[in-house]
C-alpha positions as CSV (number, residue, x, y, z in Angstrom):
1,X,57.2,5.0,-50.1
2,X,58.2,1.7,-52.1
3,X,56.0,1.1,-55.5
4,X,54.4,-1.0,-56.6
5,X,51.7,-0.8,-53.5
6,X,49.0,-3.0,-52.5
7,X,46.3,-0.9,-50.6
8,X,43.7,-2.4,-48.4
9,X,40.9,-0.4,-47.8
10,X,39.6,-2.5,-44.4
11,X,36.3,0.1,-45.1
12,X,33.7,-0.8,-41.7
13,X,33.8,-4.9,-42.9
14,X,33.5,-6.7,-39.4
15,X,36.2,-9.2,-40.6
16,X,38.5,-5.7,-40.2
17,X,37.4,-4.7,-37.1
18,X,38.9,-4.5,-33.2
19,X,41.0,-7.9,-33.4
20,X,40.2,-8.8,-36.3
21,X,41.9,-5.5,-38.2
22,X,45.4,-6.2,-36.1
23,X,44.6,-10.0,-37.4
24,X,44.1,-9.0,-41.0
25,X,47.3,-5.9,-41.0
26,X,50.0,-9.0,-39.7
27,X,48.6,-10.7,-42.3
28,X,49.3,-8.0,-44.5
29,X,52.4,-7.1,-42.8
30,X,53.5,-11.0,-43.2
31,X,53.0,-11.2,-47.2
32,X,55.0,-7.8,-47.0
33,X,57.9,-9.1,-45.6
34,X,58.3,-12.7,-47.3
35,X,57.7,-10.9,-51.1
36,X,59.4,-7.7,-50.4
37,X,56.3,-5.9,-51.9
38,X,54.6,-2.8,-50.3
39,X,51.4,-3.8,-49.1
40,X,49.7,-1.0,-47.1
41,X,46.9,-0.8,-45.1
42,X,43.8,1.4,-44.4
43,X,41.7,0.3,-41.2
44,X,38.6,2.2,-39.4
45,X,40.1,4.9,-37.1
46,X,39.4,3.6,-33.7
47,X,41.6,0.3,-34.8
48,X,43.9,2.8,-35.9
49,X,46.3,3.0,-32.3
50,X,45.6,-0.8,-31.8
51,X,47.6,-1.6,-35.2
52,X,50.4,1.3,-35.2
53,X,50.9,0.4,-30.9
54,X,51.7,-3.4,-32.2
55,X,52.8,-3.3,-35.8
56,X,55.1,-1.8,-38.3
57,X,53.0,-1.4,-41.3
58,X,52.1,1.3,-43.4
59,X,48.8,3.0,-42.7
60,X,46.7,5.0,-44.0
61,X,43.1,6.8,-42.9
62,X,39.9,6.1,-44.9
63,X,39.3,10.1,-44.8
64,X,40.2,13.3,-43.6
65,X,38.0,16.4,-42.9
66,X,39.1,19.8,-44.0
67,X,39.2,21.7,-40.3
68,X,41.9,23.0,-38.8
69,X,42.4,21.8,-34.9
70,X,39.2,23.1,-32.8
71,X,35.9,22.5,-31.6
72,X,35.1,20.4,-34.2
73,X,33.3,17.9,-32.5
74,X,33.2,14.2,-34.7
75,X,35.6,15.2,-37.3
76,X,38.9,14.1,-38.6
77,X,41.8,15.9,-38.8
78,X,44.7,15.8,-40.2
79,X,46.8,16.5,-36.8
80,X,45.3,13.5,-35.3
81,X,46.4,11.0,-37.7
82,X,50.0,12.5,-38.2
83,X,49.8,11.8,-34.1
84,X,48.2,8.4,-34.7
85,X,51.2,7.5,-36.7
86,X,50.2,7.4,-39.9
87,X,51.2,7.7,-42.7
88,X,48.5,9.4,-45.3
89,X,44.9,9.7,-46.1
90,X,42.2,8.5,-48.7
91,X,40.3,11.6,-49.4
92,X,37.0,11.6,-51.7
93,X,36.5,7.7,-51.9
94,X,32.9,6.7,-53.9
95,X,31.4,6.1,-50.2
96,X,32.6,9.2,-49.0
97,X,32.3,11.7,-51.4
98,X,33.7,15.4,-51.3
99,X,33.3,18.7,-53.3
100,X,36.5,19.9,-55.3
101,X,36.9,22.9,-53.1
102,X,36.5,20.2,-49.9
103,X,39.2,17.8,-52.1
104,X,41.5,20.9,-52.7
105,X,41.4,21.7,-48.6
106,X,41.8,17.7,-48.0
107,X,45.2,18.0,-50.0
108,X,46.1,21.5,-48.4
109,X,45.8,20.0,-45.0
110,X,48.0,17.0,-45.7
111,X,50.8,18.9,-47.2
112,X,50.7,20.8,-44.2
113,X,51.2,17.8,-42.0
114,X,53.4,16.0,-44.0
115,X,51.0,13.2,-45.1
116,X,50.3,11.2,-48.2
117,X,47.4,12.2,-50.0
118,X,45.7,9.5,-52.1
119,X,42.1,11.2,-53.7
120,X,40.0,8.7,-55.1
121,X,37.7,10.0,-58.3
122,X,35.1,8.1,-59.3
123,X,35.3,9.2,-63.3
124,X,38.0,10.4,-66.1
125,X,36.3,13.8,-65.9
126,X,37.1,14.5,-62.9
127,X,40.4,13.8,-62.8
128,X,42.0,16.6,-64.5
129,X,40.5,18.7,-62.1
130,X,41.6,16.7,-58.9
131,X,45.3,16.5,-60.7
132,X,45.5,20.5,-60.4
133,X,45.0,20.6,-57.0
134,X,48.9,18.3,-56.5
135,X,48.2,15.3,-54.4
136,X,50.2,12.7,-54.4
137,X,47.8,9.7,-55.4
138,X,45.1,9.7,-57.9
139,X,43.2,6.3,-57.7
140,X,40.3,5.8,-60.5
141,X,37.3,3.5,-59.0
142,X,34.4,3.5,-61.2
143,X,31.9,3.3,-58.7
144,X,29.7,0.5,-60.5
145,X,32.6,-1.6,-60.1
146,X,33.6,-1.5,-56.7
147,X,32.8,-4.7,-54.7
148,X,31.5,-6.6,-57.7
149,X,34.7,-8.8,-58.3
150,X,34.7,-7.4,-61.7
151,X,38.0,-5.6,-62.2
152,X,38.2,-1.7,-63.7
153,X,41.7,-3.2,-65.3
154,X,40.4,-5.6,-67.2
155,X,37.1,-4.3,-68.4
156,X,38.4,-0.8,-69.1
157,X,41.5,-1.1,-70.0
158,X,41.8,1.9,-72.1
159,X,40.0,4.3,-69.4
160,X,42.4,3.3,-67.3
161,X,45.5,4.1,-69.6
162,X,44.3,7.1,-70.4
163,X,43.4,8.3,-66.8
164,X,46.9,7.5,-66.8
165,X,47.5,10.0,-69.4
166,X,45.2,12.9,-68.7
167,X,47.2,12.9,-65.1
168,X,51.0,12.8,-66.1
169,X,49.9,15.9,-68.8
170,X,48.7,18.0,-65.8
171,X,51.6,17.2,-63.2
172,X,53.7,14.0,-63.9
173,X,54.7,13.7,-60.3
174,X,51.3,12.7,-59.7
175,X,51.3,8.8,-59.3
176,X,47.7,6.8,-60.3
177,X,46.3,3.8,-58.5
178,X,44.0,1.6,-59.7
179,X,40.8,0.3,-57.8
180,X,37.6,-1.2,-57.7
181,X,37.4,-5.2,-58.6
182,X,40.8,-6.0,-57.7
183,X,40.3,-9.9,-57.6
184,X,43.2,-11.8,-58.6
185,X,46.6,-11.8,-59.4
186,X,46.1,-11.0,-63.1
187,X,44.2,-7.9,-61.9
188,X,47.1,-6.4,-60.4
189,X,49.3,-7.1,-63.3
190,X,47.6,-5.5,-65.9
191,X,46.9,-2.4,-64.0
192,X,50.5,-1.9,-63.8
193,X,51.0,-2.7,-67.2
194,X,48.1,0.2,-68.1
195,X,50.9,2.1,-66.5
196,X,49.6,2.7,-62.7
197,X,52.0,2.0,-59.7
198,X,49.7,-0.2,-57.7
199,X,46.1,-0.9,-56.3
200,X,43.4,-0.1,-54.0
201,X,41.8,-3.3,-53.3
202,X,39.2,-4.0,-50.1
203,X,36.3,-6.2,-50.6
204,X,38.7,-8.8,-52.8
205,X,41.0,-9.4,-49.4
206,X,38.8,-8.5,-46.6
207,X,35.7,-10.6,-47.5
208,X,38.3,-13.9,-48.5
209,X,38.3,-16.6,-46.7
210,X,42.1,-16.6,-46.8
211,X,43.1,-13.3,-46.8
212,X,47.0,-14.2,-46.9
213,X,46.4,-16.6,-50.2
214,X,44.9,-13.9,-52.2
215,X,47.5,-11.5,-51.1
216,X,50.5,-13.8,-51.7
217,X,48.9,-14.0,-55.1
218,X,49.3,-10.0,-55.6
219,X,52.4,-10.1,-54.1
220,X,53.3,-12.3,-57.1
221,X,52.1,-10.9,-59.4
222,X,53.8,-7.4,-58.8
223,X,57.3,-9.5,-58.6
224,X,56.6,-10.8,-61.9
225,X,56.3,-7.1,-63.1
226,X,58.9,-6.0,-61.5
């Protein structure tokens, strides 16, 4: 996978949903292409075979369940997104929380299908733990942040460098995204410069009246890093 990435999480938001989540990923796809910047998406599952039928974007689930195939009637495995084409998994966002023995199986059942595991933890005390178990991802969202507009890199700056830390100490293979209040370009920026390799935005994209415009200003923003 390229870095820097741009992850949109299109959560249940109507302006991500049936047409309006293929919509939203070619504008995603379309920033993608003109900047040369990895912008990847995360859309509700049953928009899932819509996108990756039409479009050549990376994608991502919103969650995984820790079950094996079987009668496991409503969950999510990880089989079935591997045969969805996709690419990796959120596991333990803020609005889907899971125990560290559920987070641990999460990661075990994406290794096991070749998936990307991104885990989401929702405080610097938590993350040494979540860093032992190997994923590939570890994306800090303070959850009083998320949707607010009010970005985790600019108003914890040093939580976020030293989540940073904490995480390359335990396994420095072990890549960090940064989320929650992604708003503008200047956003993205300094949350590479706190040493991350990208960012999990949703609310600050989805909800914008012109999706593409904030976007092209991320893109931007990560070619000026770069």
């Amino acid at each position: 996978m390229r870095l820097p990435l741009i992850l949109v999480n299109f959560k249940c938001y109507k302006e991500a949903t049936g047409n309006n989540a293929l919509k939203l990923a070619k504008i995603c796809k379309t920033v993608s292409k003109e900047y040369k910047v990895n912008i990847a998406i995360a859309p509700q599952y049953t928009d899932i075979f819509r996108i990756t039928s039409k479009l050549r974007i990376e994608v991502f689930g919103q969650h995984i369940d820790t079950v094996d195939p079987g009668a496991h009637t409503g969950h999510i495995t990880a089989l079935s997104l591997k045969k969805a084409r996709v690419i990796g998994s959120l596991i333990n966002h803020s609005e889907r929380r899971l125990s560290l023995r559920e987070i641990n199986e999460c990661i075990r059942q994406t290794k096991k299908h070749d998936l990307i595991s991104i885990v989401c933890s929702d405080s610097i005390m938590k993350v040494k733990n979540i860093a032992m178990f190997e994923p590939d991802f570890i994306a800090y969202e303070p959850p009083e942040l998320i949707g607010t507009g009010v970005s985790v890199s600019k108003t914890k700056p040093r939580v976020v460098s030293e989540t940073v830390k904490i995480i390359k100490r335990v396994n420095p293979e072990i890549k960090v995204l940064c989320g929650a209040g992604i708003t503008d370009g200047e956003d993205v920026r300094k949350a590479l410069e706190l040493g991350t390799v990208g960012v999990l935005v949703a609310s600050g994209v989805v909800k914008k009246y012109s999706p593409k415009e904030i976007l092209t200003e991320f893109a931007k923003a990560v070619k000026s890093y770069e």
